[in-house]
C-alpha positions in Angstrom: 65.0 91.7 45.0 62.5 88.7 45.1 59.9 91.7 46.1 60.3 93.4 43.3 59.4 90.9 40.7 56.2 90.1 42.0 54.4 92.9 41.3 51.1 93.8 39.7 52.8 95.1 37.0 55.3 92.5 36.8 52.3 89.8 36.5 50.3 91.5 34.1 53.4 92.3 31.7 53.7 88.1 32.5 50.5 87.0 31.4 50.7 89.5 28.0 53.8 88.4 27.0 52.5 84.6 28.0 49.8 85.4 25.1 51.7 87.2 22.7 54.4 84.3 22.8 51.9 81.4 22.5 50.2 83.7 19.4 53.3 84.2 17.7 54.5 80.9 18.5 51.9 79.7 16.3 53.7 79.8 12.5 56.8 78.8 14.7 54.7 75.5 15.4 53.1 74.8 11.8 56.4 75.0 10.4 57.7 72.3 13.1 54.8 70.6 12.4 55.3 70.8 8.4 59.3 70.3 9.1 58.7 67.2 11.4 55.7 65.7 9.1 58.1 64.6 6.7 60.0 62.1 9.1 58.9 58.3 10.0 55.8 58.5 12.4 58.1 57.3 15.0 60.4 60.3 15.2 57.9 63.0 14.6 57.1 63.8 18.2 60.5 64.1 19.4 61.4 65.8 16.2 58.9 68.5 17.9 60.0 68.3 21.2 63.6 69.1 20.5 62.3 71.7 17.9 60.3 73.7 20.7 63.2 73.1 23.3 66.0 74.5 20.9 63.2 77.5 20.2 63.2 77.7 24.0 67.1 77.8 24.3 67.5 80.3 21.2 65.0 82.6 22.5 66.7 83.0 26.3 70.0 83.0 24.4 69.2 86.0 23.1 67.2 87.8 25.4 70.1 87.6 27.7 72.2 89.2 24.8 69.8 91.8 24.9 72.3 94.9 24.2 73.8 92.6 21.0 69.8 92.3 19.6 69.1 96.6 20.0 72.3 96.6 18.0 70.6 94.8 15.4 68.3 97.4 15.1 71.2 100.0 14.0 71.2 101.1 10.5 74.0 99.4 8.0 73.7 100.9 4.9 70.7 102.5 3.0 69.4 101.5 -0.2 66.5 103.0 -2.3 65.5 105.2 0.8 65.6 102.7 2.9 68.1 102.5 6.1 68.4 98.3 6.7 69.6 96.8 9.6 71.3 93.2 10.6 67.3 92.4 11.7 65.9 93.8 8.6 69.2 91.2 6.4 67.9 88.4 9.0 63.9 89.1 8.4 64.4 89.3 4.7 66.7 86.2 3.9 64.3 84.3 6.7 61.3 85.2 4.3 62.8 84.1 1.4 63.1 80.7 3.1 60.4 79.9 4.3 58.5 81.4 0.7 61.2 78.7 -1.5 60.9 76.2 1.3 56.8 76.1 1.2 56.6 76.5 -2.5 58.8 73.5 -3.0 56.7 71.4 -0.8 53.3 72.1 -2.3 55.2 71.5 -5.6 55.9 68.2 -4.4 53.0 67.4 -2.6 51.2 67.6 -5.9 53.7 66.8 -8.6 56.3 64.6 -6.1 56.3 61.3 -5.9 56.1 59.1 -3.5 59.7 58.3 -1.9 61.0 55.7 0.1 64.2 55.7 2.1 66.7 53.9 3.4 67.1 54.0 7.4 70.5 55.6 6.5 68.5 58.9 5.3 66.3 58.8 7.4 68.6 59.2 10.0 70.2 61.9 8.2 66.7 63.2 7.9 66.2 64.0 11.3 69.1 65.7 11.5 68.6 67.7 8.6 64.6 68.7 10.1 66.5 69.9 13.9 69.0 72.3 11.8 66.6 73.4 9.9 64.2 74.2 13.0 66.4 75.6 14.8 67.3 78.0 12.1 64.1 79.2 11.5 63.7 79.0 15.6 66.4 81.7 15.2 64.2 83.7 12.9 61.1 83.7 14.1 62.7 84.3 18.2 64.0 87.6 16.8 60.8 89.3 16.0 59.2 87.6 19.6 62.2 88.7 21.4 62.1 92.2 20.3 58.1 92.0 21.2 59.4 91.1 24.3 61.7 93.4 25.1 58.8 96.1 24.5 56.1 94.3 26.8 58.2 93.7 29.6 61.4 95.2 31.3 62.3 92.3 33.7 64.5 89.6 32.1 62.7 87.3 34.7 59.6 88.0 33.4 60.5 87.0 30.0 62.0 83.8 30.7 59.0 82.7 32.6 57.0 83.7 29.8 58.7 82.4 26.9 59.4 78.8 28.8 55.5 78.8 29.7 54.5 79.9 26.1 57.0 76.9 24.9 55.3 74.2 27.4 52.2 75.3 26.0 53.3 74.7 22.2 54.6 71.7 23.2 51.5 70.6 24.9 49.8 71.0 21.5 52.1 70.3 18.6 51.2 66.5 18.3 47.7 67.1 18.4 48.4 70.0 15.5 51.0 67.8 13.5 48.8 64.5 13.5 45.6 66.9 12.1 47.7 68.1 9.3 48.8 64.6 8.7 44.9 63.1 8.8 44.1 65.9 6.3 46.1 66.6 3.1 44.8 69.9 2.3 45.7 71.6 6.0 48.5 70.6 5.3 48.8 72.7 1.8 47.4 75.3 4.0 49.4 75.4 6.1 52.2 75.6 3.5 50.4 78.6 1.9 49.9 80.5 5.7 54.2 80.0 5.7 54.4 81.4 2.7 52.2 84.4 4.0 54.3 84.4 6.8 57.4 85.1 4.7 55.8 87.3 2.3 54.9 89.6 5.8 58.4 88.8 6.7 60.6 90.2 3.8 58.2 93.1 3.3 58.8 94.0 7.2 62.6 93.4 6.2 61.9 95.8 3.4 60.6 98.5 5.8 56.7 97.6 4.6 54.9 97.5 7.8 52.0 95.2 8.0 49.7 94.4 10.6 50.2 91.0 12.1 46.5 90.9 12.9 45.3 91.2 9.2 47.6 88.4 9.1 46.1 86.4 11.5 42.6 87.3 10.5 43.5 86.3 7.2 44.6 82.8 8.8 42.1 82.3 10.7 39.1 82.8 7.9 41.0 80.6 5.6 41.1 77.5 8.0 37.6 78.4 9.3 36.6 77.7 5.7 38.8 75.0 4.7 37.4 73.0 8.7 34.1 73.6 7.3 34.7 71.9 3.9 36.3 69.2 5.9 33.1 68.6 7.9 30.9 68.6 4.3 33.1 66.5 2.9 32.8 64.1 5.7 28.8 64.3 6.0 28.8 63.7 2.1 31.2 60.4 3.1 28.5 59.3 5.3 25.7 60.1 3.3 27.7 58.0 0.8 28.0 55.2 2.6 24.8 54.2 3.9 
């Protein structure tokens, strides 16, 4: 039995899924970053701990409900030409989320102000960020477990590659969340890359295929552009200064 899993095959399936997890784990981690930023400086990193632990948990939950997530994939009831399914419900209503979410928050980034709050709230606070992680854990683990489920065919194999991908994230979510919180305008970009990310959501929801790597390109070039601003901006400081 043992045998079996340690194959080349087996190890190669591994190391993709290992990649694909961490890469797809990466809007997963801005939003625990964006979710988490909002609490006192105190809680933040165990905010993202038990974020990435319950997006652990939800994600081997359901791969070993396997059969119940291919039944997602059944049709319901067609509208306007389109069959949908529970995913395609679940994909849609998690897009719209995280679109109202994000727009709210550059809202009140720039028109909000300032708040202060009693330790009473910001208790409640916390709780509030770990519900509303782990139910957008819930809806971004759908999409990686299905990804999953095509990469490899050992249940084994995917649990060692999600709880590796997870360590990894979890390795680099303070690092990620403290950047955001140095500079204010990552962190509107990072708002506007969620509300790309639900955009590509509901239209996959809608049946609308899109590339995930236009996507990420499109990510990438944008904070390419926005570090080197970042950089001018702090060589014009300098300049300034002396």
């Amino acid at each position: 039995m043992f045998e079996s899993l340690f194959t080349v095959e087996n190890l190669i399936a591994f190391l993709m899924l290992t990649s694909l997890e961490v890469v797809l784990g990466i809007d997963n981690l801005v939003v625990i970053a964006i979710l988490s930023g909002k609490l006192p400086p105190g809680q933040r990193e165990r905010a993202q701990r038990v974020g990435l632990l319950a997006a652990m948990g939800v994600r081997i939950a359901l791969l070993l409900s396997i059969a119940w997530i291919m039944r997602l994939t059944e049709p319901l009831f067609e509208l306007f030409g389109h069959a949908f399914s529970w995913r395609d419900l679940i994909l849609i209503a998690g897009g719209l989320v995280l679109i109202g979410k994000s727009t709210h928050e550059i809202h009140d980034k720039i028109e909000g102000p300032e708040k202060t709050s009693s330790p009473k709230k910001l208790r409640a606070a916390f709780g509030a960020v770990i519900v509303q992680i782990a139910l957008l854990d819930i809806i971004f683990s759908l999409d990686s477990v299905i990804t999953a489920v095509g990469v490899a065919e050992s249940i084994p194999v995917m649990v060692a590659a999600i709880v590796v991908a997870i360590l990894v994230m979890m390795a680099g979510a303070k690092t990620i969340s403290s950047v955001i919180e140095r500079h204010p305008t990552l962190k509107v970009l990072a708002l506007a890359f969620l509300i790309l990310i639900g955009v590509m959501l509901t239209a996959e929801g809608l049946g609308k295929h899109i590339e995930k790597g236009y996507i990420y390109f499109a990510m990438a070039f944008s904070l390419i552009v926005e570090l080197i601003n970042i950089r001018v901006r702090g060589v014009r400081a300098e300049a300034a200064a002396q």
